[in-house]
VOPAGU-2260 file (C-alpha; in pm, 1 decimal, decimal comma):
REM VOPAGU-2260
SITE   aa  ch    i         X         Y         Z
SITE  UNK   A    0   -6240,8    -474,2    3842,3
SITE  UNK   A    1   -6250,0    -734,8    4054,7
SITE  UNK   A    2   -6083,7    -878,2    4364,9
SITE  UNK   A    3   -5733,7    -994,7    4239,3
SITE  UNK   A    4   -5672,2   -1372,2    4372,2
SITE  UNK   A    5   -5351,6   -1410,5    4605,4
SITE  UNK   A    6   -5138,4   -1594,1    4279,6
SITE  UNK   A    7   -5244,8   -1290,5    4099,6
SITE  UNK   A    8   -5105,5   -1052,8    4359,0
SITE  UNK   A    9   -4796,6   -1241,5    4432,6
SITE  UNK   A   10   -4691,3   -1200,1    4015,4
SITE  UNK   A   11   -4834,1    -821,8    4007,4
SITE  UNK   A   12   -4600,3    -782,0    4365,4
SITE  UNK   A   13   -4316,7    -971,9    4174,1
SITE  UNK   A   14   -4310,8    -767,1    3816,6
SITE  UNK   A   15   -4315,6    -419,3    4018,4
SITE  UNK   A   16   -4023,3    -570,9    4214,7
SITE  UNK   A   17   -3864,3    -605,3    3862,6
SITE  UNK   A   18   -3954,6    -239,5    3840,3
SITE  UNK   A   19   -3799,8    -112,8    4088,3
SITE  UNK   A   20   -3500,5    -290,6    4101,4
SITE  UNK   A   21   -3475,9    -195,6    3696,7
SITE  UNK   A   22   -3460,9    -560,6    3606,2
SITE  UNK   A   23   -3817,9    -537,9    3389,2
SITE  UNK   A   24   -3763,7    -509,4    3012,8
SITE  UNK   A   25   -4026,1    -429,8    2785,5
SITE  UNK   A   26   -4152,6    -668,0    2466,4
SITE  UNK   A   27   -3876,6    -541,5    2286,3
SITE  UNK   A   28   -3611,3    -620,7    2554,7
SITE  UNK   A   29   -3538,6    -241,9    2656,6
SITE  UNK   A   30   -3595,0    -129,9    3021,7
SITE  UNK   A   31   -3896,5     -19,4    3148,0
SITE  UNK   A   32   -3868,8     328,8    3284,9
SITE  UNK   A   33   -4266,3     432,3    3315,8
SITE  UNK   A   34   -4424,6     313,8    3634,3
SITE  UNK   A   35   -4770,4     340,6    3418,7
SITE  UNK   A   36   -4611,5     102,4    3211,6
SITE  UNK   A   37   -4497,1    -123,5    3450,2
SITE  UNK   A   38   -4804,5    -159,3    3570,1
SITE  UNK   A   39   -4963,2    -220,8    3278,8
SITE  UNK   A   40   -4743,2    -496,6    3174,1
SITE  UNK   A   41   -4773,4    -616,0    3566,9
SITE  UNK   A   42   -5154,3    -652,7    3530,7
SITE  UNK   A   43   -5118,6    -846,4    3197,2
SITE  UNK   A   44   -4900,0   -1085,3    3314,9
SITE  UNK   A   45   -5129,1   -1144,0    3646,1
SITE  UNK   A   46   -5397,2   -1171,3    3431,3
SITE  UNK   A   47   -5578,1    -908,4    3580,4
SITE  UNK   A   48   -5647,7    -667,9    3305,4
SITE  UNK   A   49   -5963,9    -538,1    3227,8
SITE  UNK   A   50   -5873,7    -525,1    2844,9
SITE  UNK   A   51   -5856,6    -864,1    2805,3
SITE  UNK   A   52   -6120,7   -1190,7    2793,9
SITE  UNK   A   53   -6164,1   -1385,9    3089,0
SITE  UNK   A   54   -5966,1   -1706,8    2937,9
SITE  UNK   A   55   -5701,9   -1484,1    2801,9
SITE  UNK   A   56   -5650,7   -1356,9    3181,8
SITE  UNK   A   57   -5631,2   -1725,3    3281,8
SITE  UNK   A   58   -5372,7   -1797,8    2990,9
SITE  UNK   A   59   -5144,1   -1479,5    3086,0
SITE  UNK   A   60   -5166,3   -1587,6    3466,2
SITE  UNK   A   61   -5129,7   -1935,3    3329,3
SITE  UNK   A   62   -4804,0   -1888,1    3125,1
SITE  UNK   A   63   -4659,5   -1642,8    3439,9
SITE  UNK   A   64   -4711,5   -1932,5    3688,4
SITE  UNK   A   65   -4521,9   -2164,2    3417,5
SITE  UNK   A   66   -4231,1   -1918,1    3445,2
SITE  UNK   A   67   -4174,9   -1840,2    3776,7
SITE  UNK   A   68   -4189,0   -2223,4    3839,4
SITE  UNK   A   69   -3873,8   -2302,5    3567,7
SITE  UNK   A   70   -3694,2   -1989,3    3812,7
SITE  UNK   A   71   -3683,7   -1780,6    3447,1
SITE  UNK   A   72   -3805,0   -1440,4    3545,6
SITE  UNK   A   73   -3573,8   -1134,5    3587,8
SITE  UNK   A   74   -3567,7   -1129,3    3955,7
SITE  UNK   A   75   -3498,4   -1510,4    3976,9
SITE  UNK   A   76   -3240,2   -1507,8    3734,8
SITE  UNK   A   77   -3082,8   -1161,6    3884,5
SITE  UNK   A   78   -3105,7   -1294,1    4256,9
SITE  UNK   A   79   -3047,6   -1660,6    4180,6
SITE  UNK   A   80   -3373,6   -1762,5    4273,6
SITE  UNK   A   81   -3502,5   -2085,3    4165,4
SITE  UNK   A   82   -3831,1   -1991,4    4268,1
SITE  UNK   A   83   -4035,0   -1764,4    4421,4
SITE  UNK   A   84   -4301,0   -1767,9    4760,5
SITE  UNK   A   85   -4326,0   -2097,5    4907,5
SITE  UNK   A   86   -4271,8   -2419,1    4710,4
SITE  UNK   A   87   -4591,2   -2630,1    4684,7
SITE  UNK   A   88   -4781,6   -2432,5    4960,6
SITE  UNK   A   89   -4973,7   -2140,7    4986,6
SITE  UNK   A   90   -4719,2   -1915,5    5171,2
SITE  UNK   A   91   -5034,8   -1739,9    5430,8
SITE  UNK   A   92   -5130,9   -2079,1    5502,2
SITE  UNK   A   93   -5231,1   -2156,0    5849,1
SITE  UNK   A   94   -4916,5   -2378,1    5876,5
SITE  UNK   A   95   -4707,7   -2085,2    5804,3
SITE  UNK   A   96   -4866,4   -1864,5    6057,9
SITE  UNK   A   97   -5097,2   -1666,8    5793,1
SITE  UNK   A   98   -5411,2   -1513,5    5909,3
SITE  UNK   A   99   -5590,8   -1524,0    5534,3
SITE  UNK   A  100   -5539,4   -1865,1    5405,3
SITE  UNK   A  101   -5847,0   -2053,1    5290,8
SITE  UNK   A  102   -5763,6   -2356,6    5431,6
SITE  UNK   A  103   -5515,5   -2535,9    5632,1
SITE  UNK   A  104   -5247,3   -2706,8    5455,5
SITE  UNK   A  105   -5326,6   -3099,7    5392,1
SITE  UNK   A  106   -5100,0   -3343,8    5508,6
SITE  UNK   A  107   -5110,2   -3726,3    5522,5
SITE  UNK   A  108   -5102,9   -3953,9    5795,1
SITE  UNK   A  109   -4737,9   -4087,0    5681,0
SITE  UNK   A  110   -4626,4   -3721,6    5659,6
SITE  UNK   A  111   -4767,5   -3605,6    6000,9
SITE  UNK   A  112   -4603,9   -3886,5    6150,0
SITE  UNK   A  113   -4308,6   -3827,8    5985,7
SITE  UNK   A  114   -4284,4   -3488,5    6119,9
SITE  UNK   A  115   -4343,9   -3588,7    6507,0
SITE  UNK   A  116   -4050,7   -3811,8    6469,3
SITE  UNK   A  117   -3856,8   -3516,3    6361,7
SITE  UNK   A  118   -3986,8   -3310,8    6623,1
SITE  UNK   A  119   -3889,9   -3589,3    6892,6
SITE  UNK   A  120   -3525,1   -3661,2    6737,4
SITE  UNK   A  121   -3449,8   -3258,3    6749,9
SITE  UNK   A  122   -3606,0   -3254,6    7137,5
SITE  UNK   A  123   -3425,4   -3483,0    7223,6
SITE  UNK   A  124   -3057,5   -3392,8    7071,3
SITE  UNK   A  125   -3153,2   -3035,2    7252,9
SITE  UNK   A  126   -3175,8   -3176,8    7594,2
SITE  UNK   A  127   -2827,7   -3384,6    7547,5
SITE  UNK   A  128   -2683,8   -3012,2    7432,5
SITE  UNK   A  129   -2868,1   -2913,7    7770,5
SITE  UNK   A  130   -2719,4   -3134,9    7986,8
């Protein structure tokens, strides 16, 4: 099998957090109580099983994504969550002090400007505290 892709590990890390915390339910609704199982299902849902196509991987990982995003997976909806890792970003990217990210996170001219003027204002109210 191959590599699994850091969106497929983050779900796969997710559902056996469901496990373990004995919020995952099978198709039927009951608990999962089988780690082989929860794996299983944990793979699916990543779309990294090897009994499945390629697109109906991407579809499974497709329709995860989709859920995790509305905040209606068992964790989210036990923990309050409205969603889960980093919203909009890569959470190992550079900017976030990751060592693996592909690439540094983009920003605009606007929004890099924006945030010196943030980091100025916050200096600044620090050294009044200061003094």
């Amino acid at each position: 099998m191959a590599k699994e892709s850091m969106a497929q590990r983050k779900t796969t890390g997710r559902v056996m957090h469901e496990f373990a915390h004995g919020e995952l339910k099978s198709g039927r609704g009951g608990k999962v109580k089988s780690r082989r199982q929860a794996i299983a299902i944990a793979l699916k849902e990543a779309g990294a099983s090897k009994y499945q196509g390629k697109s109906e991987n991407k579809r499974n990982l497709a329709k995860s994504k989709r859920k995790e995003a509305e905040g209606r997976t068992y964790q989210q909806e036990r923990e309050g969550k409205s969603h889960v890792g980093a919203r909009g970003r890569r959470s190992s990217s550079r900017a976030m002090g990751g060592k693996n990210a592909k690439s540094t996170t983009h920003r605009t001219a606007e929004q890099r400007a924006s945030a010196r003027r943030n980091i100025r204002k916050a200096n600044k109210s620090r050294r009044r505290r200061a003094a």
